[in-house]
C-alpha positions as CSV (number, residue, x, y, z in Angstrom):
1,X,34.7,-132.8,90.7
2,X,30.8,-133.8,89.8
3,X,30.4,-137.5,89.0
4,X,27.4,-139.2,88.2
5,X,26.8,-142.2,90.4
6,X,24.4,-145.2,90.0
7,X,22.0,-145.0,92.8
8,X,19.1,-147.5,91.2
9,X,19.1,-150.0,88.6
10,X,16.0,-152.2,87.2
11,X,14.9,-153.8,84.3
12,X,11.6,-155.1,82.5
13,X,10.6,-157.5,80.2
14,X,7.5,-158.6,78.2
15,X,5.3,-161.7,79.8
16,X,5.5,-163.6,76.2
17,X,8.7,-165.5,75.9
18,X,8.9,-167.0,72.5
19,X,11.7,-170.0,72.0
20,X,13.7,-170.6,68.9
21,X,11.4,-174.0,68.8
22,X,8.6,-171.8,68.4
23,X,10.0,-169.5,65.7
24,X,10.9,-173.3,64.1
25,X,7.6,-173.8,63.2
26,X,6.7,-170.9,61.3
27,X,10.7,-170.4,59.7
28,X,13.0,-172.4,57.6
29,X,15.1,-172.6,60.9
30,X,16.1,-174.8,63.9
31,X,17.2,-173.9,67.6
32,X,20.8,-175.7,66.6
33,X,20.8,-173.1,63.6
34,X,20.0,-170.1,65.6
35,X,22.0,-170.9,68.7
36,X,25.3,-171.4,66.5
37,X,25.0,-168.4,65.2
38,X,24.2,-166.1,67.7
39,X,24.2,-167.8,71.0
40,X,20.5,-167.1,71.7
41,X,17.9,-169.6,73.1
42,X,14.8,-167.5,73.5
43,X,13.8,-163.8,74.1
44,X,10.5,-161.6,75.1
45,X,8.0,-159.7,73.0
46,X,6.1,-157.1,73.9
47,X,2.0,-157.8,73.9
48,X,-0.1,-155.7,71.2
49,X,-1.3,-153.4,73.6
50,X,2.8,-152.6,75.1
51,X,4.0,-149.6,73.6
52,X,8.0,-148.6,74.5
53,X,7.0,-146.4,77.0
54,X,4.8,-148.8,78.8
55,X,8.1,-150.8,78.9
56,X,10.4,-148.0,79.8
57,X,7.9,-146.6,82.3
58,X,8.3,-150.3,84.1
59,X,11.9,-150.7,84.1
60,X,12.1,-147.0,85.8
61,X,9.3,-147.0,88.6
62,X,11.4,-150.4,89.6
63,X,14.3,-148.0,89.5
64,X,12.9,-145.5,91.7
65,X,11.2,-147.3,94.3
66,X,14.5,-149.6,94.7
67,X,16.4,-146.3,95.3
68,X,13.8,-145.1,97.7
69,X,13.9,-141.4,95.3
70,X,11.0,-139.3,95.1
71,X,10.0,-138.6,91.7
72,X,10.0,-134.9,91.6
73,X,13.3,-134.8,92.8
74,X,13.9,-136.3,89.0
75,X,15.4,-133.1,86.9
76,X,16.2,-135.3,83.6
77,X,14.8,-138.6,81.8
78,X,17.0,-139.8,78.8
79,X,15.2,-142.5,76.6
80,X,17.5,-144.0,74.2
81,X,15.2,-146.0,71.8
82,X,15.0,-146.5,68.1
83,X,11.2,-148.1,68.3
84,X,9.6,-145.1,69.9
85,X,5.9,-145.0,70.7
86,X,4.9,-142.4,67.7
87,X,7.0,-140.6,65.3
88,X,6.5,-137.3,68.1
89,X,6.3,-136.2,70.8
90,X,9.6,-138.2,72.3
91,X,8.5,-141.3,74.0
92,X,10.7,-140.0,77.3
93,X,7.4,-137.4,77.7
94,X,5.0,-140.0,77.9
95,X,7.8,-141.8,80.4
96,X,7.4,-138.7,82.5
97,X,3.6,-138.6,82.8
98,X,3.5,-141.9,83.7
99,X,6.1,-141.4,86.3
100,X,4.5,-138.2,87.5
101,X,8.0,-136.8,87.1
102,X,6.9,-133.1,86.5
103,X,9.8,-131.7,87.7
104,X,12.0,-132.9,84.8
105,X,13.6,-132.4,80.8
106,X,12.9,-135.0,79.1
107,X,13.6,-136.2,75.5
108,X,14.8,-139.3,73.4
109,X,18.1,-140.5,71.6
110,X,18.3,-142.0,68.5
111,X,21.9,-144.0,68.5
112,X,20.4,-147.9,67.7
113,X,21.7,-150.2,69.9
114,X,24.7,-147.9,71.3
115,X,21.6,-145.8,72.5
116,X,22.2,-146.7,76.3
117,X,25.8,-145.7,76.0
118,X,25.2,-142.3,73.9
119,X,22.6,-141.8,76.5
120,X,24.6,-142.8,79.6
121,X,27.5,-140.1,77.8
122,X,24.9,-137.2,77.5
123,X,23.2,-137.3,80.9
124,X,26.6,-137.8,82.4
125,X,27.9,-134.0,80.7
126,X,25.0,-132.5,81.9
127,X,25.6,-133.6,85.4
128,X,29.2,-132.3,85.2
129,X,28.0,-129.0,84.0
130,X,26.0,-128.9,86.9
131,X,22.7,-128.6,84.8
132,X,20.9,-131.4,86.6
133,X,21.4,-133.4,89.9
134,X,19.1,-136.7,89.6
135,X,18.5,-138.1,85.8
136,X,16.8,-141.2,84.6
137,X,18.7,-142.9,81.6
138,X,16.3,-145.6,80.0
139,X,17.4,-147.9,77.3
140,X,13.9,-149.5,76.0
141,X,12.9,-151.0,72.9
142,X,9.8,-152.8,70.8
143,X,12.0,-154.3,68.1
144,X,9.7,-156.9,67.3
145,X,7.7,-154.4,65.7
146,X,9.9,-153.6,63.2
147,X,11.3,-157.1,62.6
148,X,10.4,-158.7,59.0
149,X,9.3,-161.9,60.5
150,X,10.0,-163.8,57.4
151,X,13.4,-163.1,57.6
152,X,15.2,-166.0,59.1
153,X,18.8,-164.2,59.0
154,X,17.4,-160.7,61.2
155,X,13.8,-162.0,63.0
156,X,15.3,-164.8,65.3
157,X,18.1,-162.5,66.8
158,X,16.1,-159.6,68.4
159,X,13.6,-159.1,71.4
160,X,12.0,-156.6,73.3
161,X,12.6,-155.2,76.7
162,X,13.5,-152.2,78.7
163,X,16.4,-151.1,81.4
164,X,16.7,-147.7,83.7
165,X,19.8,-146.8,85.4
166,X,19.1,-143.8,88.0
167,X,22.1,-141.3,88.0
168,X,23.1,-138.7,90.8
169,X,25.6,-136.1,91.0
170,X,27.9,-137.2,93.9
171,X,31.4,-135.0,94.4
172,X,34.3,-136.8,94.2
173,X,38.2,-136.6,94.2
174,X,38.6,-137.2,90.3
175,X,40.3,-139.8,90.6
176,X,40.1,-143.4,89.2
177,X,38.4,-144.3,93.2
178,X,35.7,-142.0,92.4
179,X,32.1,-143.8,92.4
180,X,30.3,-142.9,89.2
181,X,31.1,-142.7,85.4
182,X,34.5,-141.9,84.7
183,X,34.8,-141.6,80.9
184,X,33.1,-141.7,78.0
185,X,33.9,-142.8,74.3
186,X,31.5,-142.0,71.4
187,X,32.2,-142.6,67.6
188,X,29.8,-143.1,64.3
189,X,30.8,-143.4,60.8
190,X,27.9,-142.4,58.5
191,X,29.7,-144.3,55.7
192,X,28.6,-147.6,57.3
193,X,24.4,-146.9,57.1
194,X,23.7,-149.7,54.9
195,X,24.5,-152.7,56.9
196,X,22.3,-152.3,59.5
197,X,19.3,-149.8,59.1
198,X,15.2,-149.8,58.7
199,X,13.9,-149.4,54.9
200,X,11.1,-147.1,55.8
201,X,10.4,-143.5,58.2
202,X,8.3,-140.7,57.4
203,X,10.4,-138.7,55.0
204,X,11.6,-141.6,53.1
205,X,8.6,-143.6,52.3
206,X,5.8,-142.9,55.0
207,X,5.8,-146.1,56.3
208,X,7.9,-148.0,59.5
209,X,10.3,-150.3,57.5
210,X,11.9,-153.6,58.2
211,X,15.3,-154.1,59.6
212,X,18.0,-154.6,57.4
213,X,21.4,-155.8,57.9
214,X,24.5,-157.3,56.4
215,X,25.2,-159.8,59.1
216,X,28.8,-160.7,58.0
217,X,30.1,-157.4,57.4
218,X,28.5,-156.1,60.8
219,X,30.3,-158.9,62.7
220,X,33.4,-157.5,61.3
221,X,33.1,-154.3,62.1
222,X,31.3,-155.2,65.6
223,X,34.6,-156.6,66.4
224,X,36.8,-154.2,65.5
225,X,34.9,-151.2,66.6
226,X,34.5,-152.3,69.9
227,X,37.6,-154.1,70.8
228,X,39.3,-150.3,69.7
229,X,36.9,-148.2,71.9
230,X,37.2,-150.2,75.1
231,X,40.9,-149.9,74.6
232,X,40.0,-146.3,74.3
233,X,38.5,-146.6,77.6
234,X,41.3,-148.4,79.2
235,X,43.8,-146.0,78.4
236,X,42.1,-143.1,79.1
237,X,41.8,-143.9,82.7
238,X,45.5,-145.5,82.6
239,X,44.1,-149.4,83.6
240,X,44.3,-152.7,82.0
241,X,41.9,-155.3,81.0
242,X,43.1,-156.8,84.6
243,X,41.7,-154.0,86.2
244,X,37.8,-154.5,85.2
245,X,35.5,-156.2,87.7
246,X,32.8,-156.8,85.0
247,X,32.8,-156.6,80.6
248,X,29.0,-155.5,80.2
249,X,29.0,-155.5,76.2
250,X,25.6,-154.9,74.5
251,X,24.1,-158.3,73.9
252,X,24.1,-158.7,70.0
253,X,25.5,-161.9,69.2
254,X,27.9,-164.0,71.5
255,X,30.3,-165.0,68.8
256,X,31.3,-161.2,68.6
257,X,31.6,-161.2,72.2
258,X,33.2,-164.0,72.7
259,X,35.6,-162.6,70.0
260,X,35.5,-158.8,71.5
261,X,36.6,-160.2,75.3
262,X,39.4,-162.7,73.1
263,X,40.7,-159.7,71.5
264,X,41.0,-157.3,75.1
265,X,42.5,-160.4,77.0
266,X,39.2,-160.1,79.5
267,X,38.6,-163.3,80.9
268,X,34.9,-165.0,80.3
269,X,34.6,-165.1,84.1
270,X,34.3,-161.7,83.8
271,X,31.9,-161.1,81.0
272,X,28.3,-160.3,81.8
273,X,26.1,-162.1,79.2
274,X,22.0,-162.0,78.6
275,X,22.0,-162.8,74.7
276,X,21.1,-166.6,75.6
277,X,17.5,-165.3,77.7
278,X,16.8,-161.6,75.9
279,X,18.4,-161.7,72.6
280,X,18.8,-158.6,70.8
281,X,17.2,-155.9,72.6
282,X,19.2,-153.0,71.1
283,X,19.4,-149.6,73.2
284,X,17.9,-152.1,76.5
285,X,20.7,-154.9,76.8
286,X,23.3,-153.1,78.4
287,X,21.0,-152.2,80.9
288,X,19.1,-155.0,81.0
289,X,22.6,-156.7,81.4
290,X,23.5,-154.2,84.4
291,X,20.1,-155.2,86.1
292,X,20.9,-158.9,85.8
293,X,24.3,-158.8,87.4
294,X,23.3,-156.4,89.9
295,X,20.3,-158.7,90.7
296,X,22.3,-161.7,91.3
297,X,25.1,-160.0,93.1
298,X,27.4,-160.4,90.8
299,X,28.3,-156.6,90.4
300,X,28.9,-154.9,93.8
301,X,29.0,-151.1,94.8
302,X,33.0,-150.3,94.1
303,X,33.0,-152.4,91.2
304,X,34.8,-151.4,87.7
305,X,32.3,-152.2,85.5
306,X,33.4,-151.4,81.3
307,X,30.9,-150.9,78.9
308,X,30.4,-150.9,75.1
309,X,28.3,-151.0,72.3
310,X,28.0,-150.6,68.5
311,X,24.7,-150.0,66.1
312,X,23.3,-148.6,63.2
313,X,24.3,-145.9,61.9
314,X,26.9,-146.9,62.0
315,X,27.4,-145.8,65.6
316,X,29.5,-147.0,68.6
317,X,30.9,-145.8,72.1
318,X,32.3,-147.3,75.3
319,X,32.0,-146.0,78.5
320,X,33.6,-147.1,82.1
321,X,32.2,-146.4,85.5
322,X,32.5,-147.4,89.4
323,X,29.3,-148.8,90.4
């Protein structure tokens, strides 16, 4: 069967690296207040003049020349953001002029911060249809433009940044040896829109909004939600916690992944964590997260690498692969 195999992986963030001492000064917060609550010791913001796709564009031309591709070999480029450049065309267009990728579809998803995952799930079904061979799936995100920055609780947990993981359809045996994605796990519960959403878009009031969120009540669900899809994972491929090389969890708040990899039995040693240098970057930190480990030779080619996410929307999804 068609899998889709990780070929490149890079990552980009922002110059400006703000500390939580910095955000002390202007907030009725401390770095002890915001580390205890979410793990986080500084994270990256994009300059004035950095749009998403300037970020996205970054991460993914580090992607291609580490995997020595040519660009017009690329067929598909997936953006999964929630900040996009303008309210149309899809920020994954500009992506593609910048890239010179005129060979390729490209479009946007909208899934928060299980974007990279929803992404990573659509790009993968097109491969295994057979519609495309070589697809760029880009997690980027400006959130600090849409951050009310007097708003201790949501302001000092999110940052800005931009992953690309470079996928290629490879035949395998389709089997659980197989190099590439192996399953998928998508869920979202409509229900749950008002603890984590933006109070403004164009049909609504005209304007961008601020991020809202009911911290407590997304914690719980955070929890829950993604302990239940990575089991869904796990027993879809028959395998045990024991059997994953590396837990890449999106990068919300270490408290809930501390809790998440408690609840699964997966050892710390195992967990891949950015939240303490990136914070929040939404549909980016898995990626991001990916880049990291792959960077420091941490995650190897034949590893079982699990990931998972949950965001607004309420929206969440897991998804396991060989890398």
């Amino acid at each position: 069967m068609r899998r889709s195999v990780v070929i490149g992986c890079a990552g980009y963030l922002p110059e400006n690296i703000v500390s939580n001492s910095e955000l002390a000064k202007q907030l009725d917060t401390s770095d002890e207040w915001i580390q205890s609550r979410s793990g986080i010791l500084k994270r990256h913001i994009a300059a004035s003049n950095e749009l998403t796709s300037d970020l996205a564009y970054k991460s993914a031309d580090a992607a291609i020349i580490a995997s020595g591709i040519s660009v017009l070999d690329i067929d598909l480029i997936v953006v999964a953001t929630s900040t996009p450049d303008v309210t149309f065309p899809a920020t994954a267009t500009a992506v593609q002029a910048k890239l010179g990728a005129k060979n390729a579809v490209a479009f946007d998803l909208q899934a928060v911060c299980s974007g990279f995952v929803y992404a990573m799930a659509t790009v993968d079904n097109f491969i295994k249809s057979s519609q495309y061979d070589l697809a760029l799936v880009i997690g980027a995100e400006t959130f600090s433009r849409i951050l009310d920055w007097d708003d201790r609780s949501t302001c000092v947990l999110f940052g800005d940044g931009a992953g690309t993981v470079i996928l290629q359809a490879e035949i395998g045996n389709g089997d659980l040896n197989d190099r590439g994605v192996l399953s998928t796990h998508l869920h979202s519960d409509g229900r749950l829109h008002d603890l984590l959403y933006v109070d403004g878009g164009p049909s609504s009031t005209g304007e961008v909004g601020y991020l809202r969120m009911e911290g407590k009540e997304v914690f719980r669900h955070a929890i829950e939600k993604m302990s239940s899809v990575t089991i869904e994972a796990l027993k879809a491929n028959n395998i045990s916690a024991d059997d994953i090389d590396w837990f890449v969890p999106h990068q919300a708040n270490k408290r809930i992944i501390d809790g998440t990899a408690r609840k699964l039995g997966i050892a710390m040693e195992k967990v891949v964590l950015t939240i303490d240098k990136h914070a929040n970057t939404s549909a980016a930190s898995i990626p991001l997260a990916l880049w990291t480990a792959m960077s420091d030779e941490r995650i190897k080619t034949g590893d079982l690498v699990l990931i998972e996410a949950l965001g607004g929307g309420m929206t969440w999804g897991s998804g396991l692969l060989r890398w």
